[in-house]
C-alpha distance (Angstrom), angle and dihedral (degrees) to the residues before:
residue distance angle dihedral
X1 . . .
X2 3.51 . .
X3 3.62 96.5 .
X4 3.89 84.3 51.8
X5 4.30 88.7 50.6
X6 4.13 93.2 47.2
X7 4.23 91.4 50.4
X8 3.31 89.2 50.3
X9 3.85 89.4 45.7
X10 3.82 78.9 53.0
X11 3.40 105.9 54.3
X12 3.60 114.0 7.5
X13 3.66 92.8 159.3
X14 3.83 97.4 62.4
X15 4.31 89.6 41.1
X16 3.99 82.1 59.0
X17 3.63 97.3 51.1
X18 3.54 89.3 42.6
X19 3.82 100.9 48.3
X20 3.72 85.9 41.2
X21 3.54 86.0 59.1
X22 3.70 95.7 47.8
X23 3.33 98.7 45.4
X24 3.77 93.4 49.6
X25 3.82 101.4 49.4
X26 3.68 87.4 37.8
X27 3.56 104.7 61.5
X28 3.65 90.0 31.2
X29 3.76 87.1 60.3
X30 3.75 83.8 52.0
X31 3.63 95.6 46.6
X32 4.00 91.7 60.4
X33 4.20 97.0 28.5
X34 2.95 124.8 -170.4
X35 3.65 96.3 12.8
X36 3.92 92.4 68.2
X37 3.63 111.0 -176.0
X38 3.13 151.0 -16.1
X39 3.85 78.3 69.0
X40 3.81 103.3 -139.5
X41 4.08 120.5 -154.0
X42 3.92 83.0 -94.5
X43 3.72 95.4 64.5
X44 3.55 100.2 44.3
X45 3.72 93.4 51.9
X46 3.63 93.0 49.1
X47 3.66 91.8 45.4
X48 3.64 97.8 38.5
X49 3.58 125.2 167.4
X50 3.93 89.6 5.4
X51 3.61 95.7 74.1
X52 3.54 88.3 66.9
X53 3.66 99.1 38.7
X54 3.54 88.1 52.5
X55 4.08 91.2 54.0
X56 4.21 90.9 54.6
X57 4.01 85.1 53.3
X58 4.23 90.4 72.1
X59 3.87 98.5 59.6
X60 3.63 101.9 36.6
X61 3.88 98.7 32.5
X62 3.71 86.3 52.4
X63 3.75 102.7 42.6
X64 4.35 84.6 51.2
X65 3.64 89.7 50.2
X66 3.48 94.1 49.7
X67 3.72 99.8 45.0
X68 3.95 93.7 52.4
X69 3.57 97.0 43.4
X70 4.10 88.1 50.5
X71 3.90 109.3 23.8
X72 4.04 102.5 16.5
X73 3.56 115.1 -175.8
X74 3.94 92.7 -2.8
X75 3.66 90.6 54.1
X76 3.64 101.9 59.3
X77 4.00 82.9 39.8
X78 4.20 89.0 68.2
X79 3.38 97.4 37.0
X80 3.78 101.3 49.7
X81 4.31 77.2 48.6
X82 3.32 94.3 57.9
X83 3.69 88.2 36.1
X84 3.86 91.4 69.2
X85 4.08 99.1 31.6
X86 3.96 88.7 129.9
X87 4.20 91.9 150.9
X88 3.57 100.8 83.7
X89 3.73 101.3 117.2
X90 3.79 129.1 -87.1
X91 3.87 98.2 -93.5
X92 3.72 90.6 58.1
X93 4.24 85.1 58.7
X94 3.92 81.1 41.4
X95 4.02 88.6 59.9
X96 3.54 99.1 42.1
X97 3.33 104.0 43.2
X98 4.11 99.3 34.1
X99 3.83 102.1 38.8
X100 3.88 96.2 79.0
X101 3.77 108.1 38.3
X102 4.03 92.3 37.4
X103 4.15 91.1 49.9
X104 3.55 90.5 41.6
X105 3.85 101.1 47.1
X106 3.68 91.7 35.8
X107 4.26 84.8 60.5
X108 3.94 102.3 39.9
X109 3.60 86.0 47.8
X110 4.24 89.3 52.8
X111 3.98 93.5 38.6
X112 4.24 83.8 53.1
X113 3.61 90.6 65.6
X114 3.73 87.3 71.0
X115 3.91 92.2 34.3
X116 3.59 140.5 14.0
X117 3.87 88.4 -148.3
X118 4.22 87.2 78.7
X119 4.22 88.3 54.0
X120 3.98 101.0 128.1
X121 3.73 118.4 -95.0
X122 3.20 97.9 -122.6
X123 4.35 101.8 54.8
X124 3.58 84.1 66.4
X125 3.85 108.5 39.9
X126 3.48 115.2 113.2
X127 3.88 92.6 -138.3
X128 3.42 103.5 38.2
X129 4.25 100.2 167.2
X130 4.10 87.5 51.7
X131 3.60 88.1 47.9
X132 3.90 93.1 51.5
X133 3.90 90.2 41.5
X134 3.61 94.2 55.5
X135 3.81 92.6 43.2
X136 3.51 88.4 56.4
X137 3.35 97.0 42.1
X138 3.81 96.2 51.4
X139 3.73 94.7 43.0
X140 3.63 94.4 57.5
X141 3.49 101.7 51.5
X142 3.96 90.5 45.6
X143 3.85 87.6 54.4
X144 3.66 99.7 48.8
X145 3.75 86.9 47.1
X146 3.43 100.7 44.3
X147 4.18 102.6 38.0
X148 3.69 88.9 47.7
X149 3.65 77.4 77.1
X150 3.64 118.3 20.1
X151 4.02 89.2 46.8
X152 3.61 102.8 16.4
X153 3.84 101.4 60.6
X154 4.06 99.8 2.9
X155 3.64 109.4 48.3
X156 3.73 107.6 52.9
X157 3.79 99.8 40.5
X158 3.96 79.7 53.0
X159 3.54 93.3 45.4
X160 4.03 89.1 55.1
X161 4.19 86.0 72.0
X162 3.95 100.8 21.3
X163 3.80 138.4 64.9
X164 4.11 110.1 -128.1
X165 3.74 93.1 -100.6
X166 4.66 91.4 63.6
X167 3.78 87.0 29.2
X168 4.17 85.5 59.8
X169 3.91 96.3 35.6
X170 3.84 87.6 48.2
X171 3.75 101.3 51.1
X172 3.52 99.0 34.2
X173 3.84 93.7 46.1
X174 4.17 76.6 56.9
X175 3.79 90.3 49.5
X176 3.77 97.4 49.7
X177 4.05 87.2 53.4
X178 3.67 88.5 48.1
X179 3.46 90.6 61.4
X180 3.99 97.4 51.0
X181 3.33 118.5 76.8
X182 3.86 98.8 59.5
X183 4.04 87.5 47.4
X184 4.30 99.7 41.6
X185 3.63 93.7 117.1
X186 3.86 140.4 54.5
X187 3.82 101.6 -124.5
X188 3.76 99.9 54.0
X189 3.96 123.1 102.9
X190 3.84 91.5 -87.3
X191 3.50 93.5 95.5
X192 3.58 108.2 -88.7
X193 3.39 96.0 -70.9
X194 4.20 118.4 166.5
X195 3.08 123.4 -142.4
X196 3.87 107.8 -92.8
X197 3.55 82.3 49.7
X198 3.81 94.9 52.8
X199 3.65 93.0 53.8
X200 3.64 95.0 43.1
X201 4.21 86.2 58.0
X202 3.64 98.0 44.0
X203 3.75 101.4 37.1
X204 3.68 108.7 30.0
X205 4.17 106.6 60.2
X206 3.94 97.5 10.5
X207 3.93 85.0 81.4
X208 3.72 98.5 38.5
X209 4.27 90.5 48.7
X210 4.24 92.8 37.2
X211 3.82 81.1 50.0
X212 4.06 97.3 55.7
X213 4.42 90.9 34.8
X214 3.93 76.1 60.9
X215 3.90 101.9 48.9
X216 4.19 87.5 47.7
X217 4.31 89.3 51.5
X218 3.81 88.1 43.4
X219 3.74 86.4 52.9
X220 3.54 98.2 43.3
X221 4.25 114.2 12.7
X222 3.63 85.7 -142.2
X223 3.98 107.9 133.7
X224 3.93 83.7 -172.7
X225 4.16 85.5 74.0
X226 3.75 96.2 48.2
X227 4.00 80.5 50.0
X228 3.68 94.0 56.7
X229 4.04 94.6 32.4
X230 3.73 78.7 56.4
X231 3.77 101.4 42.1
X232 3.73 95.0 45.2
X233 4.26 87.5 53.3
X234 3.82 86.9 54.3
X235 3.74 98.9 48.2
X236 3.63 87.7 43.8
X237 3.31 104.2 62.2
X238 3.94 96.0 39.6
X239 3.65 87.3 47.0
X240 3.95 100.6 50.3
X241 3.59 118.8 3.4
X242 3.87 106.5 92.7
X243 3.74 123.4 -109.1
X244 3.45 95.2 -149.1
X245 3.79 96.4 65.8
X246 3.75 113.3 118.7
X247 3.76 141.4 159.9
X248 3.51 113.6 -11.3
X249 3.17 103.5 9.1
X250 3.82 101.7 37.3
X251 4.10 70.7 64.4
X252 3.60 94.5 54.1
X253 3.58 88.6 50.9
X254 4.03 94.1 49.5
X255 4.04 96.7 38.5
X256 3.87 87.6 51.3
X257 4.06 97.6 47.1
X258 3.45 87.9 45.3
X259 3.69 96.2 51.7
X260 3.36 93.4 46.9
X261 3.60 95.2 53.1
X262 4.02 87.5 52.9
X263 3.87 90.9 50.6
X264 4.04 86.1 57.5
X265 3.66 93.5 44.6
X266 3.96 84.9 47.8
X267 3.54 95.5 49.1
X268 3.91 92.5 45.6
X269 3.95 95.0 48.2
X270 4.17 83.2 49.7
X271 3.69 97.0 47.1
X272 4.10 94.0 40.3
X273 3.50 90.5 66.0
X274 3.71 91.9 -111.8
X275 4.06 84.3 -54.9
X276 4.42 87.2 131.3
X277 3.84 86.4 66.8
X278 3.51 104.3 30.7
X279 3.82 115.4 111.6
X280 3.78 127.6 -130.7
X281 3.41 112.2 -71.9
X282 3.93 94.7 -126.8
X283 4.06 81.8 52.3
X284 4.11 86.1 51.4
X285 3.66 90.5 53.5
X286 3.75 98.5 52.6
């Protein structure tokens, strides 16, 4: 047991992705028994909400775990302070709760001067306040969920050996995986989505996005704006990208988020002065 306690002392970041992952699959697997995955349109509607309940256990459950086992009493102490850092300034709620459904609106509405098929969701939903409601709703409950874990626990003891820039590409690298196994292959409830196409979504603008959610919380320390940043992603993509979007130009839609998510990151590394890559300075003095 002790063994177990000192590599976990050692690398607590690599436990939490891997007890994240655990967790997640696990109780997902549960959630859909004895089907196991792929989950098939079958499995989700018999196990309804649950699936997804079961997927928010990993990164919270794990990130709990973690800080009792390590920190105890002093642990939940930060966290829950960082939890409720709201006074960070009003362009730091600007970024995090702007970035997503500005970017995104500003490129549907561009791609659906070539086609109609890119018009936003919501501008021609029926019942556009429920739609927005439930966006919102879902959004924030997957962020708090979620970035108890991914920021709360994973990002700052990161952050003690990386710049912002390998502290993004590491955890969101991590969070595109996450999201894999339930998705893997083209008849499941994620939307038909093929393979190229799967990788393209999980790997191409998770970076870019984890990347910026961890330049505003290295600015601020305030978990509550990676919960928002994170919130305001969710509800903006069930609230305006369109469902119908398939093959190629479910592609177009993905390869130009994602590359304008890695222009921003770009243009932020540039005008930082470098600061998105640079490492801590205790690291620089080693």
């Amino acid at each position: 047991m002790t063994a177990i306690k000192n590599f976990i002392k050692s690398h607590p970041v690599l436990t939490y992705f891997a007890l994240t992952f655990i967790f997640t699959w696990g109780c997902m697997a549960l959630a859909v028994y004895p089907g196991g995955f792929p989950i098939t349109e079958e499995q989700f509607e018999a196990a309804g909400a649950l699936v997804y309940v079961a997927m928010l256990v990993g990164p919270s459950g794990a990130s709990l775990l973690l800080v009792g086992l390590l920190d105890g009493r002093a642990g939940f102490r930060k966290l829950l302070s960082h939890l409720i850092r709201w006074r960070v300034g009003a362009r730091w709620y600007v970024a995090a709760l702007l970035t997503a459904p500005l970017m995104i609106t500003t490129i549907l509405f561009g791609l659906s001067l070539i086609s109609s098929e890119f018009q936003p969701a919501i501008v021609t939903s029926d019942g556009k306040l429920a739609v927005v409601l439930s966006s919102i709703a879902v959004g924030l409950a997957v962020g708090l969920f979620e970035e108890l874990g991914w920021t709360g626990f994973a990002v700052p003891r990161l952050k003690q050996r990386f710049g912002v820039m390998a502290t993004g590409l590491i955890v969101g690298i991590a969070w595109g995986a996450w999201h894999f196994p339930p998705f893997w292959e083209s008849d499941t409830f994620s939307a038909t989505l093929p393979l190229v196409l799967l990788l393209a979504q999980l790997f191409s603008w998770l970076p870019p996005y984890r990347i910026l959610m961890v330049w505003v919380y290295d600015r601020t320390e305030s978990l509550l704006m990676s919960i928002l940043m994170h919130a305001s992603l969710m509800a903006s993509l069930n609230a305006l990208v369109p469902t119908e979007l398939s093959g190629r130009t479910l592609l177009t839609w993905i390869l130009a988020w994602a590359a304008a998510l890695w222009v921003i990151v770009a243009a932020g590394a540039m005008f930082s002065r470098g600061q998105l890559s640079r490492q801590p300075t205790q690291r620089r003095m080693a």
